[in-house]
Every structure is written in structure tokens, then in C-alpha cells.
N, C-alpha and C positions, 0 to 999 in steps of 0.2 A: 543609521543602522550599521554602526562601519563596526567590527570588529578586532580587538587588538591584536594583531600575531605575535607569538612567544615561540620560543624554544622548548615546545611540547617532544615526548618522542611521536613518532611516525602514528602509532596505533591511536595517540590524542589527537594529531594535525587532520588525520581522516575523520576523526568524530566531529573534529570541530567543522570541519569543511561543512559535514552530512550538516547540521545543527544550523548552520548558516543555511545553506540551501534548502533544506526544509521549511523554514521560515519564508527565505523570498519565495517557495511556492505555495504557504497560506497565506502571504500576503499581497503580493502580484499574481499571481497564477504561473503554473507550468512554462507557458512563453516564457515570461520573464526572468528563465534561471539562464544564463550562458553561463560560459566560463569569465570572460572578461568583468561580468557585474560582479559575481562571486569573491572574484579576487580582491577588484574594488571592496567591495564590501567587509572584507576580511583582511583589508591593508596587507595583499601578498604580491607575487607577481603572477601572472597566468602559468608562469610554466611549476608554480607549484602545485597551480590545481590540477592541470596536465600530468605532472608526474603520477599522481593519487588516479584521477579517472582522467586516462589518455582521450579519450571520447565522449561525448555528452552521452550516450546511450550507455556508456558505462558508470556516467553520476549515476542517471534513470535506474538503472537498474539494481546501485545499492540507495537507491531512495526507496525503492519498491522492493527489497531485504530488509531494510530497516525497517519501514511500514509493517513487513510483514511478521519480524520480530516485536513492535508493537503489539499488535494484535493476540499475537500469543500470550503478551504477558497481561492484555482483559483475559485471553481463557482460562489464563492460570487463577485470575482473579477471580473468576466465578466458581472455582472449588470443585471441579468434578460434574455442574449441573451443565449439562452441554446447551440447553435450550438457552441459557440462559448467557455462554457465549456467545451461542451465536448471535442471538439478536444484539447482545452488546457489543460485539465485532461491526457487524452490517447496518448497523444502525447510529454509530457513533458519526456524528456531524461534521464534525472536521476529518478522521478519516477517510470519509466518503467523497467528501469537498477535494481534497488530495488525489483520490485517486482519479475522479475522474478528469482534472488537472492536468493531471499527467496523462490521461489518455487522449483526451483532448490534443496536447501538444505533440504525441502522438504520428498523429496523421499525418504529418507530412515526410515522415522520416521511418524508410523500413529498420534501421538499425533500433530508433526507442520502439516500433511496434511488436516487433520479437522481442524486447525487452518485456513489455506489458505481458505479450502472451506468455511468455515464460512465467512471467512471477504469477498469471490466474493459473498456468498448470502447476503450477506446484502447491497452489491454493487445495485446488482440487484433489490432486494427489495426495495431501494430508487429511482434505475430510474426507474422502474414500477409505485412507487406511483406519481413521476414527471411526466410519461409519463401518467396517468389517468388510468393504470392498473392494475392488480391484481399481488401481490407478487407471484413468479413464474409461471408463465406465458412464456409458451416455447418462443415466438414472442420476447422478450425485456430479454431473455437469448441468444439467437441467435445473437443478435442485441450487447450484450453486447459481445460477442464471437467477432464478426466481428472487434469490437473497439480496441480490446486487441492487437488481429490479426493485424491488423494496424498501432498499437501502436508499435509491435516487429519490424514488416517490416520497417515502420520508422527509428530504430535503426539503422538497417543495410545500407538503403537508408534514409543518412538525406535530400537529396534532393528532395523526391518526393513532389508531391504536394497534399495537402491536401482535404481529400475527401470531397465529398457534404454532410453533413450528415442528411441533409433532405432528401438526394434521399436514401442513407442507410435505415434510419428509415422506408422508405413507399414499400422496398426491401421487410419489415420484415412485413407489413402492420399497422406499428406506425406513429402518426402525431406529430410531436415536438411541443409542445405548443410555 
């Protein structure tokens, strides 16, 4: 899995780094990202990865930027039909697999857990402002709670069938624009 390193500029070396580490966390899991494997992996030395994200809860936290600029770009994909983000957002396999990965790895470290929580409040934060709400606003944290919820259960049952999320959202007393 080694990676060749070039004389990229700076704004490629960080892409490339993220693109590596994204990988060893769908295919080892969150544990398995240090800095030292990464570097191995990408034929660098440690203090390259170091310069880019001085702390592992700073890879964490533009892994879970990126993710989250993922995601945006299924809701771009679904054209304005919000139902139909969201379940493609919260329902996508390997996103899901990822994040809980990373929450997972998590646990032992308060620097990646303010990382995580940061990146669901800002989660939130955005389908509040989509949904005509106010940034934390228990209704459209609950709401996103349920999604998540969902989103796991999914994992386990890829067969179920996918909820209504209009009837969700009016659960929680939200109206999907």
C-alpha cells in the first residue's frame, strides 16, 4: 500500500496524506491510522505528517472535514430533493463504516472525542440551518440521533427498507423543506 512521495505543493501533500489515511481507515479501522504507519505508507518521514497535522486528533478531525465535504457533495447530488440526501448521506456503507471507526478509536483520547463532537455539531448545525432552525435545537439533534441510529442498523440489516423521512422529521416536529 506504500505510496510514492513527489514534490507536490503543500495543498496536494495534505490531499495526498488525507487520501492515504482515509484508506488505512476503510481498510484497518481507525486504530490503525498513527502517524508513523502513514508515513511508512506514503514513503515520508514522520515529521512530514507532523508538519500537516501536528496531532493525531488533528489528522481526526480533517478526516471528519473531509467526510463531511463528501457528504455534501451526495446532497449536491440528489438535486434539491432533501429526503433523498439524507438517506443517501446516512445510509451510505462505507461512510458509515468510517465514521463509526473513528468514533470507535475515539474513546480513548479526549483530544479525537472533541474532535468527533465537533464535526456532529456542525453536522447538526447545517441540517438545522436547512431545516429553518436554530443551531442546536434539541428537535433536529434528536432527529439527527435517529438518522445515525439508522444509519448503524442499516449496516447490520443491508436489507431493510428505507425509512420515510418525512414521517421521521414530523416525529421530531420538523417539516423537510
Amino acid at each position: 500500500m506504500r505510496e510514492d512521495a513527489d514534490s507536490s505543493s503543500g495543498a496536494n501533500r495534505r490531499s495526498e496524506i488525507l487520501k492515504v489515511a482515509r484508506r488505512i481507515v476503510r481498510e484497518e479501522g481507525a486504530a490503525a491510522l498513527t502517524q508513523p504507519r502513514l508515513a511508512r505508507y506514503m514513503g515520508l518521514r514522520q515529521s512530514h505528517i507532523t508538519y500537516y497535522f501536528p496531532r493525531k486528533s488533528d489528522l481526526y478531525a480533517a478526516l471528519l472535514t473531509d467526510s463531511h465535504e463528501q457528504a455534501g457533495a451526495l446532497a449536491d447530488q440528489a438535486a434539491g430533493d432533501c429526503c433523498k440526501a439524507l438517506v443517501d448521506i446516512t445510509f451510505d456503507a462505507e461512510s458509515m463504516r468510517f465514521y463509526l471507526s473513528m468514533v470507535l478509536a475515539s474513546t480513548d483520547s479526549p483530544d479525537l472525542r472533541a474532535a468527533i463532537r465537533a464535526h456532529a455539531q456542525g453536522i447538526e448545525a447545517e441540517l438545522a440551518v436547512w431545516l429553518g432552525r436554530r443551531p442546536g435545537e434539541r428537535s433536529v439533534s434528536a432527529f439527527a440521533d435517529e438518522l445515525r441510529g439508522l444509519g448503524v442498523r442499516a449496516l447490520v440489516e443491508p436489507d431493510m427498507a428505507m425509512p420515510d423521512v418525512q414521517l421521521m422529521a414530523a416525529r421530531h416536529g420538523l417539516e423537510l423543506p
